[in-house]
C-alpha positions as CSV (number, residue, x, y, z in Angstrom):
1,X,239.1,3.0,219.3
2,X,235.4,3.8,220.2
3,X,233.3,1.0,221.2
4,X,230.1,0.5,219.8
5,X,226.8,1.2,221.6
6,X,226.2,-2.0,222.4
7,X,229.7,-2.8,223.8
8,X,229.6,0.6,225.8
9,X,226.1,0.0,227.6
10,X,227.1,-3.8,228.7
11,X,230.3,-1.7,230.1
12,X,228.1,0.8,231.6
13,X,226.2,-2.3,232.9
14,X,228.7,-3.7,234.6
15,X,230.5,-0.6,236.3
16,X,227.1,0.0,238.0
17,X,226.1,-3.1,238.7
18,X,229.5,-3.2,240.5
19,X,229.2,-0.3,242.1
20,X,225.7,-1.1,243.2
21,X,227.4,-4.5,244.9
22,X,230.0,-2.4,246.8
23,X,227.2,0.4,248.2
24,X,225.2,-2.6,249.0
25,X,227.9,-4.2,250.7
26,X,229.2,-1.0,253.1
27,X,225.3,0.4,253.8
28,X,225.2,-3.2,255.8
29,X,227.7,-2.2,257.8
30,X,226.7,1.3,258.5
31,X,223.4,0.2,259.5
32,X,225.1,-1.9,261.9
33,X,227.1,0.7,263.5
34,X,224.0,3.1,263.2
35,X,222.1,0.9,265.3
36,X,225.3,0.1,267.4
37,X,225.2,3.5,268.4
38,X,221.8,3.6,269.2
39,X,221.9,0.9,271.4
40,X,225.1,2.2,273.3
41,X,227.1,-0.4,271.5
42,X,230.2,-0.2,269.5
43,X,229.4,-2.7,266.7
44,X,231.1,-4.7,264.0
45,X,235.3,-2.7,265.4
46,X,237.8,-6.1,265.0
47,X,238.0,-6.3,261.6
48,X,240.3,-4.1,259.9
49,X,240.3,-0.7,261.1
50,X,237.4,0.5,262.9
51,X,235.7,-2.6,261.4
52,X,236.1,-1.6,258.1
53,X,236.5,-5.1,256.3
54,X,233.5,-6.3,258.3
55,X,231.6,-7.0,254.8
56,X,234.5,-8.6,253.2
57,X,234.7,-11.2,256.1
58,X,230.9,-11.9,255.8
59,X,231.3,-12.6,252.3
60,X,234.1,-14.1,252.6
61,X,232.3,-16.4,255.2
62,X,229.4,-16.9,253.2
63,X,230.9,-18.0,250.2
64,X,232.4,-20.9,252.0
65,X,229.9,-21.7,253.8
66,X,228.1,-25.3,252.7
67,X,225.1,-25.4,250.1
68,X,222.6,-27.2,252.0
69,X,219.3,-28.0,249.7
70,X,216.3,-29.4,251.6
71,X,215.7,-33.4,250.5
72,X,211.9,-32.3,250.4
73,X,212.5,-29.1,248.6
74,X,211.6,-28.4,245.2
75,X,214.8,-28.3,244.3
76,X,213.8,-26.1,240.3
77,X,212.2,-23.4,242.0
78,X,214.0,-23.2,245.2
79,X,217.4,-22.6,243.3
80,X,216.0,-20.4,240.9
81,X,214.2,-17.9,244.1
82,X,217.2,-16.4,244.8
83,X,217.9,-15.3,241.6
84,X,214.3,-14.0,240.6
85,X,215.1,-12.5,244.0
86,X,218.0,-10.7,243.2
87,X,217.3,-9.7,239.5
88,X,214.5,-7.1,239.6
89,X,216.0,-5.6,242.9
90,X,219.2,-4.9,241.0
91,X,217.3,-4.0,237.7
92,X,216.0,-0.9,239.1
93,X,219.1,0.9,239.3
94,X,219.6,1.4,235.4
95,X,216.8,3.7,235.1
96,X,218.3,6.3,238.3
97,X,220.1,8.8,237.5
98,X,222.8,10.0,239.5
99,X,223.5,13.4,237.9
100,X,223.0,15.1,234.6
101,X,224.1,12.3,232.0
102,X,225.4,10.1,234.7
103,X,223.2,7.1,234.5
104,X,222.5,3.8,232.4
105,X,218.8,4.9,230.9
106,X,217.0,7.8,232.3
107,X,213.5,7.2,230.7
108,X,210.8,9.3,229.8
109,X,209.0,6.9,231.8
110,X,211.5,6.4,234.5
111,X,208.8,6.5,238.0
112,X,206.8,4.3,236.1
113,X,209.7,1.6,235.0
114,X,211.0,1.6,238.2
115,X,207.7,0.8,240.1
116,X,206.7,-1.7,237.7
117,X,210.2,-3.7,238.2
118,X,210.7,-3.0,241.9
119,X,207.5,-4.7,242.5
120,X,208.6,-8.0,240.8
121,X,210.8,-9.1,244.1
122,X,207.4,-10.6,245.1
123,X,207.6,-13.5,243.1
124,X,211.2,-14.5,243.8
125,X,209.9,-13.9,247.6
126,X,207.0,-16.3,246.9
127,X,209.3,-18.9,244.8
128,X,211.6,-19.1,248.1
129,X,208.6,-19.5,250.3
130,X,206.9,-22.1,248.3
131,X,210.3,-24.4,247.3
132,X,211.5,-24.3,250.8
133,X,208.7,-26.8,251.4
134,X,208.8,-25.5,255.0
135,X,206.0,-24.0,257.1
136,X,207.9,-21.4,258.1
137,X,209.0,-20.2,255.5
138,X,205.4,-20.7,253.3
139,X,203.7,-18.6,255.9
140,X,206.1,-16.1,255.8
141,X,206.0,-15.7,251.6
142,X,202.1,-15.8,252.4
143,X,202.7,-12.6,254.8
144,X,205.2,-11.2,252.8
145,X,202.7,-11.3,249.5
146,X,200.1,-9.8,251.6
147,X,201.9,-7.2,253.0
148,X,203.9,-6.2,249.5
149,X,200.5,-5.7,247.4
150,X,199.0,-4.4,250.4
151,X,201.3,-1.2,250.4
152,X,202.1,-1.5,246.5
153,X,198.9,0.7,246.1
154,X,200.0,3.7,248.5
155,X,204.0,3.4,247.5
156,X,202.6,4.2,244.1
157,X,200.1,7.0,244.8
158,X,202.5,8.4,247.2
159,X,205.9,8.5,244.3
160,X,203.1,9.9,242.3
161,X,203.0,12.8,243.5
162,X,206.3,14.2,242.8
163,X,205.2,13.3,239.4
164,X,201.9,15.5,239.1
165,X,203.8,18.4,240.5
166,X,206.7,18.4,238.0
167,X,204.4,17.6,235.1
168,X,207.1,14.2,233.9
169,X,207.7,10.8,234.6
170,X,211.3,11.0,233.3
171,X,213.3,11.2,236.8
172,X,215.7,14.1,235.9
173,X,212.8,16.1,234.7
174,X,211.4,16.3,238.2
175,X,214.6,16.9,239.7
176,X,215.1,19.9,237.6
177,X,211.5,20.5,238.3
178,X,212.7,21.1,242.2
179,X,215.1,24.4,241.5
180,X,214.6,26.2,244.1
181,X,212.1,23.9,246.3
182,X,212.3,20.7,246.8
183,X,209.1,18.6,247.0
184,X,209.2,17.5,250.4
185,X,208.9,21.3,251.8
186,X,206.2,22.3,248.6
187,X,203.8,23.3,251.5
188,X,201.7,20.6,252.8
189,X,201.3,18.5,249.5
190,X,204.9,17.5,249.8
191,X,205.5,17.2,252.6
192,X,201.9,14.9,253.1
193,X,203.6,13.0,250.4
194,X,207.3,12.4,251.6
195,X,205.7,11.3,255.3
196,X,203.3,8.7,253.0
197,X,206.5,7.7,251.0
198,X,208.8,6.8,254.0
199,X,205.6,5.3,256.0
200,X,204.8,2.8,252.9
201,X,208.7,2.4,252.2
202,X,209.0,0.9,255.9
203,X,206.0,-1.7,255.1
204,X,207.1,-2.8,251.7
205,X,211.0,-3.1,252.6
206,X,209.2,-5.3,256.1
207,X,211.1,-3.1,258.1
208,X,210.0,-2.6,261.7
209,X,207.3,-1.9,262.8
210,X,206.0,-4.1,259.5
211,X,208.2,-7.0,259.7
212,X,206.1,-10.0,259.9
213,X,207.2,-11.7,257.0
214,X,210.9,-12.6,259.4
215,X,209.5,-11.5,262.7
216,X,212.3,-13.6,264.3
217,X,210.0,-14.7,267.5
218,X,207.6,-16.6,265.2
219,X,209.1,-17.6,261.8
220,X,213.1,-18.0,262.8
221,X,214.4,-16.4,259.3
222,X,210.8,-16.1,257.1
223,X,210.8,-17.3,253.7
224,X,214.9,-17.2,254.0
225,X,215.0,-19.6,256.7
226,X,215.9,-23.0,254.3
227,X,218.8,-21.0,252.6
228,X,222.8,-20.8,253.2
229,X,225.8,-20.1,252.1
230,X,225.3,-17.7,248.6
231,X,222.0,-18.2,247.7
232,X,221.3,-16.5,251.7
233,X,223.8,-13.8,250.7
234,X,221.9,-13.3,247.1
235,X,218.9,-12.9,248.9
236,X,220.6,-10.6,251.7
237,X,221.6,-8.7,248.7
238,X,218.6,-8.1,246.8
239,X,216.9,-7.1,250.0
240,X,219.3,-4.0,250.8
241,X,219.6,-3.3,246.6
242,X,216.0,-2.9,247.0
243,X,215.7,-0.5,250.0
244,X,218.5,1.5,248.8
245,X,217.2,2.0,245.9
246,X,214.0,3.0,246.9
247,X,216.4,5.5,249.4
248,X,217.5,7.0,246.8
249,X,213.7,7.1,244.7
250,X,212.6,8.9,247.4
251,X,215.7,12.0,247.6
252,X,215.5,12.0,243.9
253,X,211.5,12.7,244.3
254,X,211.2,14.4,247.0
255,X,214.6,15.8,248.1
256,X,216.0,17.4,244.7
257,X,218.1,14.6,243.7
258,X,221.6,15.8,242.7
259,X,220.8,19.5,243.4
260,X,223.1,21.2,246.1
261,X,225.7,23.9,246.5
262,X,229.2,23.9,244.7
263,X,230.1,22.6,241.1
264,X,228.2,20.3,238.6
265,X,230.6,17.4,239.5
266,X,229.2,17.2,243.2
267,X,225.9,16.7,242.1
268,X,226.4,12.6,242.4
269,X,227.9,12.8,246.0
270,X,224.9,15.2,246.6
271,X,222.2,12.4,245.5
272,X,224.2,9.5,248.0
273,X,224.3,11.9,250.7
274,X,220.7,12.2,250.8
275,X,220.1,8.6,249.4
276,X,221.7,7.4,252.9
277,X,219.7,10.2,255.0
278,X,216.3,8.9,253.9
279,X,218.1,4.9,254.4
280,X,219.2,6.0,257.8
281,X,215.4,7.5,258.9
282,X,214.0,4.4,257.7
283,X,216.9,3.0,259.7
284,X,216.3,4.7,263.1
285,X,212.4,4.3,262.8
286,X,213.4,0.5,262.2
287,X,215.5,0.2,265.8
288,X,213.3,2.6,267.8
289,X,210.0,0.8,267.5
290,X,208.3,-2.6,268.1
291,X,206.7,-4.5,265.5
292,X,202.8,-4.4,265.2
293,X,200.0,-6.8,264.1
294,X,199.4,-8.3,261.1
295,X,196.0,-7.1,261.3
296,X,197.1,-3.8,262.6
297,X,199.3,-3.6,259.3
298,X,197.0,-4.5,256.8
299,X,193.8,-1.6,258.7
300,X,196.9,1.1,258.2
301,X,197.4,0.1,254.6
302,X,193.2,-0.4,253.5
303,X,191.9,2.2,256.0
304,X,194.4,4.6,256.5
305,X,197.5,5.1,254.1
306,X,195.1,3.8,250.7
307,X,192.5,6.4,250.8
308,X,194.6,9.1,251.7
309,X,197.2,8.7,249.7
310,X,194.4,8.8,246.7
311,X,193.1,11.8,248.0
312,X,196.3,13.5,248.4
313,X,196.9,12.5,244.9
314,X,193.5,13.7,243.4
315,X,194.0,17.2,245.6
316,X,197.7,17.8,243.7
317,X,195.9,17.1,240.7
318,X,193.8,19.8,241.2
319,X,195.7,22.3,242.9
320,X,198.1,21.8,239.7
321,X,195.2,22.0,237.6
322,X,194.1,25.3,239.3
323,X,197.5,26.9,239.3
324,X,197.9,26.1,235.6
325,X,194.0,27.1,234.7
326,X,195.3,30.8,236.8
327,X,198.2,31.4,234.5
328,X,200.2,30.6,237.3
């Protein structure tokens, strides 16, 4: 019996929303033992074997962990944060594709959909800020705006790139548009672009060295700091969906997506591998570094990473308009 299309896309739905749970669920833990290791540490090891069932315990502890509202907390919009939170950072995932025909939507607009949604944490950010009714945690959804739309701009003209050079904004139109050379070694372009990518990643995932929104030493937990139990695990959640996804943005733009040696039916194992290469650079630059100014941040993003990200854009406009002008 054949389902209809309706029935088979909520299916499709909910096998990758699933499996976006479980990836988000183990990358924790390997960015715990990545950092481990860094630090000449073991890391999470009691838990199962070689810490394996680490996650399951935390979630396990989380979900029975107490619900504690605020009394002075807005109690509408503080319940609702997490999930406007949560939503968009899942959300982005139906529009990847993970190999040829292995994916919910791959759009003819795909770049664009997905860096029209992925920007929409900022109000579930703001919403846990503001209904915390905590000083903390407003100034931190007051940093965290400032920072998000500051680097918004160059995240965009950097994952634009990509697009000039493959002529699409359907994702597996630029990955086929990489056969033979990946974007992040096109000479100089690329490669100027891939650096901007990672560079803007790190501020609008708050990772070191641009994480003042938590920045432990000042605001305890940020805009987080009122929640517990699952509402602090939806919004642990969202967080990781979202730089993971943007992990794998970024090998699908720049670092030929599913391409790779050996049959068709690799090319999904190909795309993770380098989806958790670009998380674990983002990763190491996150544990190697101290964090910077606020004003430091925002001069990098208006002086620095804005203008030239605009003109890198402009220059693969032209150079792509010359090369196609040349017969090229």
């Amino acid at each position: 019996m054949t389902l209809p299309p309706i029935a088979q896309t909520a299916v499709a739905a909910f096998v990758l929303l699933n499996v976006v749970i479980g990836l988000v669920t183990y990358v924790t833990l390997l960015e715990r033992k990545f950092a481990a290791r860094m630090q000449s540490r073991i890391g999470p090891y009691y838990v199962g074997p070689h810490g394996l069932l680490q996650p399951i315990a935390d979630a396990l502890k989380l979900m029975m962990k107490e619900d504690v509202v605020p009394s002075s907390a807005d109690r509408w919009v503080y319940n609702l944060a997490p999930i406007a939170f949560l939503v968009p950072c899942v959300l982005i995932f139906a529009t990847l594709p993970f190999a040829p025909g292995l994916g919910l939507a791959d759009l003819n607009i795909g770049v664009l959909f997905f860096l029209a949604v992925s920007s929409l944490e900022i109000v579930g950010l703001f919403m846990g800020g503001w209904g915390s009714n905590n000083k903390y945690a407003m100034l931190s959804a007051m940093r965290g705006v400032n920072q998000i739309i500051s680097y918004d701009l160059p995240f965009v003209f950097a994952a634009l790139v990509p697009v000039v050079l493959a002529g699409s904004l359907q994702l597996s139109a630029i990955v086929t548009a990489q056969q033979g050379l990946w974007f992040a070694a096109y000479p100089v372009i690329g490669q100027l672009g891939f650096i901007a990518y990672l560079v803007a990643t790190l501020a609008a995932e708050n990772r070191v060295p641009f994480d003042i929104l938590e920045a432990e030493s000042e605001l305890v937990a940020g805009f987080r700091v009122e929640y517990s139990g699952m509402k602090f695990a939806l919004i642990q959640l969202g967080e990781y969906a979202h730089i993971i996804a943007t992990s794998y943005l970024g090998a699908l733009l720049f670092l030929g997506g599913w391409l790779g040696p050996g049959p068709a039916w690799l090319g999904a194992g190909w795309f993770t591998l380098k989806a958790m290469l670009v998380f674990l650079l983002l990763t190491w630059v996150r544990w190697s570094f101290v964090r910077i100014r606020v004003d430091q941040i925002l001069a990098i993003s208006w002086k620095l990473m804005l203008p030239a990200t605009v003109l890198l854009l402009l220059v693969t406009a032209f150079w792509v308009a010359w090369r196609s002008g040349g017969g090229a």
